[in-house]
C-alpha positions as CSV (number, residue, x, y, z in Angstrom):
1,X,2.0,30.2,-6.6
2,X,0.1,31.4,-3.7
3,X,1.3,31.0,0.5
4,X,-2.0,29.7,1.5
5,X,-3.8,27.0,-0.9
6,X,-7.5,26.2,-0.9
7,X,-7.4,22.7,-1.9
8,X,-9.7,20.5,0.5
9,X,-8.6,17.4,-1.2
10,X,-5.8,17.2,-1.1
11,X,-6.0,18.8,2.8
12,X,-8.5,15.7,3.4
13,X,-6.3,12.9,1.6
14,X,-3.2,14.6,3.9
15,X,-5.3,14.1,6.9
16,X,-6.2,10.4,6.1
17,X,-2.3,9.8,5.8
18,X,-1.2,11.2,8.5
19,X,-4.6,9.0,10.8
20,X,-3.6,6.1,9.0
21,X,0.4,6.2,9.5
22,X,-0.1,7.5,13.5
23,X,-2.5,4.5,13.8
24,X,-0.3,1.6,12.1
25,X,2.8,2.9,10.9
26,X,4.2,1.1,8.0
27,X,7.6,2.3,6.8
28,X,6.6,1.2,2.9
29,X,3.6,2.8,2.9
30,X,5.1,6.1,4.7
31,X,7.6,6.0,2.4
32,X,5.1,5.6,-0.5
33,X,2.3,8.2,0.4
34,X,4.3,11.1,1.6
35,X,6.2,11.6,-1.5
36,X,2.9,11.1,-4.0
37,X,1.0,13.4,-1.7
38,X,4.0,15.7,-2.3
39,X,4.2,15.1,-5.8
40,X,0.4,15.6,-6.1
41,X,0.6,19.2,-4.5
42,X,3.5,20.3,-6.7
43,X,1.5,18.9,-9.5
44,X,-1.4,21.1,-8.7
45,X,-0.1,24.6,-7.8
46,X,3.3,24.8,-9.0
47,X,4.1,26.9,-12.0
48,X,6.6,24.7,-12.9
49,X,5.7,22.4,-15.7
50,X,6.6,18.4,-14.8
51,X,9.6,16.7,-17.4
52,X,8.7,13.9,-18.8
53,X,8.4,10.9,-16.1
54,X,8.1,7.8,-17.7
55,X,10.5,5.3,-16.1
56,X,12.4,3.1,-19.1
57,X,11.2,-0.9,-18.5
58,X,8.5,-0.2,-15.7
59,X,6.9,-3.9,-16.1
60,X,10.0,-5.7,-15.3
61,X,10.6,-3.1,-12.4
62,X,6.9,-3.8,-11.2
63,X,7.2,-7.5,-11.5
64,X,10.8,-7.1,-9.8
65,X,9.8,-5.3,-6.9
66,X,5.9,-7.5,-6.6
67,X,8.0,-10.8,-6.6
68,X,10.2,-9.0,-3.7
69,X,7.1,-7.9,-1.5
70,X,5.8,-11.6,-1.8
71,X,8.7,-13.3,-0.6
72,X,9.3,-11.3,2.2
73,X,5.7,-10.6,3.4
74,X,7.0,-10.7,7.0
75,X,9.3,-8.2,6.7
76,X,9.2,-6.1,3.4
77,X,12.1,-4.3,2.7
78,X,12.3,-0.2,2.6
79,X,11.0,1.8,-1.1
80,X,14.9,3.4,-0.2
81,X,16.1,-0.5,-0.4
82,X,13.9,-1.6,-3.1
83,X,15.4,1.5,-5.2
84,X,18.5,1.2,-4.3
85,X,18.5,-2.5,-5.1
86,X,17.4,-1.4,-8.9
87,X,19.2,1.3,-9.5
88,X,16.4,3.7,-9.5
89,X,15.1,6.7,-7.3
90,X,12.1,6.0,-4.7
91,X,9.8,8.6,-7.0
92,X,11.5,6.2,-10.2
93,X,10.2,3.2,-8.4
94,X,6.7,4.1,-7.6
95,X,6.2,5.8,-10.7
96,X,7.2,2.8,-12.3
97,X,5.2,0.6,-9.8
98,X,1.9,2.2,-9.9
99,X,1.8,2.4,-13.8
100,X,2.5,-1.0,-14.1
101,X,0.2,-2.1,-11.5
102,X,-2.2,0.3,-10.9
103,X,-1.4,1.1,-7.0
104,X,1.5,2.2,-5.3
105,X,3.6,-1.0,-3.4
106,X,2.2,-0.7,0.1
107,X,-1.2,-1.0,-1.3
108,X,0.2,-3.8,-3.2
109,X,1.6,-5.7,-0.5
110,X,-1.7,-5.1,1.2
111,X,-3.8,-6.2,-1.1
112,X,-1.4,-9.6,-1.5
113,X,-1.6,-9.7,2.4
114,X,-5.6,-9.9,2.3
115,X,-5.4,-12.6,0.1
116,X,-3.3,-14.3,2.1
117,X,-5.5,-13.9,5.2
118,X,-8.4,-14.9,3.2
119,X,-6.7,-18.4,2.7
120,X,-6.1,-18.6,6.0
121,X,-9.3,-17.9,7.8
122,X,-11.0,-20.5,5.3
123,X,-8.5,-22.7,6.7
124,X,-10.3,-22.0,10.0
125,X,-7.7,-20.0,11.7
126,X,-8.7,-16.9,13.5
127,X,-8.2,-13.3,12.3
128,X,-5.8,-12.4,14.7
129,X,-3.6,-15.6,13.7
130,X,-4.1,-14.5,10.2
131,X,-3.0,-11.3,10.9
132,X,0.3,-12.4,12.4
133,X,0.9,-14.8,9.9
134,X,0.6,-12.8,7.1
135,X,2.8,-9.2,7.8
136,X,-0.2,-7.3,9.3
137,X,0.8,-5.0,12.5
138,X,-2.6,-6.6,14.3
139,X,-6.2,-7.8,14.1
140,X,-6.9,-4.2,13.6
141,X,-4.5,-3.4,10.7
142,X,-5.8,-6.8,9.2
143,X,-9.7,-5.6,9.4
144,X,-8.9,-2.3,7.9
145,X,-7.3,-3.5,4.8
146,X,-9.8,-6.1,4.6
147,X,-12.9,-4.3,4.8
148,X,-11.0,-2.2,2.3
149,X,-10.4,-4.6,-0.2
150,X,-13.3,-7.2,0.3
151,X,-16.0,-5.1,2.1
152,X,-16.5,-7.2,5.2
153,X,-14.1,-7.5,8.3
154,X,-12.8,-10.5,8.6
155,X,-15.0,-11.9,11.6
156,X,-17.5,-11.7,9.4
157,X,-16.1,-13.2,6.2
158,X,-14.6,-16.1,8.5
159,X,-17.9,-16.7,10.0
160,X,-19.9,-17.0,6.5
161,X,-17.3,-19.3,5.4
162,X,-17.9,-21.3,8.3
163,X,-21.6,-21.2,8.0
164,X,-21.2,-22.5,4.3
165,X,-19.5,-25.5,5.4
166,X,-21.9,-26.7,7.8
C-alpha cells in the first residue's frame, strides 16, 4: 500500500536471516525463510486478500518430506527437489510442513540434527565430531542450533554428562 513500510519486525526478523544465512549458509533453510519472510510481508501490507491455502493431505506430505530429511541428514535434498518430488510447489510444501509440524523443514532437520549430536556427545565424542557426523556446517553451526534448542552449547552439555558419569 505504501513505498516505505514501518514494520520493525519484520525489518529485525529480515536482518536475523540474512546474519544467519551469510554466517552458515544452508540451501534448505534459504530456501525456507526467504519465501515465509516474503509471504509474511505480503501478508501484512498488501491489499490483496490471501485464497484459501490449505494444502490437501498435509500430514502424509509432512511425514513424507521428515522421513526424507532423516535419511539423508548428510546431504538433505533442495525444498525445489522435495517439491518437485511430490508434486507440490515450495510455498505448497512448507505450508504443508509447518502446519503439520509446527516449524518449517530446516528447523526440522535442525532440531533432528541436535538430537543426534546429543547421542553422540553422550557417547563421549567431541562436538566438533558431532558436528560433522551429523549434517552440521561446523562446531559453530552445531552450538548455535544447540543452544537454541537445549539452552546450553554443547561443551557444556558434554561436560555435565561426563561429570554425571564419574
Amino acid at each position: 500500500r505504501e513505498p516505505v513500510l514501518d514494520d520493525p519486525e519484520l525489518a529485525a526478523a529480515l536482518r536475523r536471516t540474512h546474519t544467519d544465512l551469510s554466517a552458515h549458509p544452508d540451501p534448505l533453510e534459504a530456501e525456507s525463510r526467504l519465501p515465509w519472510l516474503l509471504t509474511a510481508l505480503a501478508r501484512r501490507h498488501s491489499t490483496a486478500r490471501p485464497g484459501d491455502d490449505t494444502v490437501p493431505d498435509a500430514g502424509p506430505v509432512a511425514r513424507a518430506v521428515r522421513d526424507r530429511l532423516a535419511d539423508e541428514l548428510l546431504a538433505p535434498p533442495s525444498l525445489a527437489e522435495l517439491a518437485a518430488g511430490l508434486g507440490l510447489s515450495r510455498y505448497q510444501l512448507l505450508r504443508a510442513f509447518r502446519t503439520t509440524m509446527g516449524v518449517p523443514p530446516y528447523a526440522w532437520l535442525a532440531q533432528y540434527r541436535v538430537t543426534r549430536a546429543r547421542a553422540l556427545l553422550d557417547a563421549g565424542l567431541r562436538p566438533a565430531e558431532a558436528a560433522a557426523l551429523v549434517g552440521f556446517a561446523d562446531q559453530a553451526h552445531l552450538t548455535r542450533w544447540f543452544r537454541r534448542v537445549l539452552g546450553v552449547t554443547p561443551a557444556a552439555y558434554r561436560n555435565s554428562v561426563q561429570d554425571a558419569s564419574c
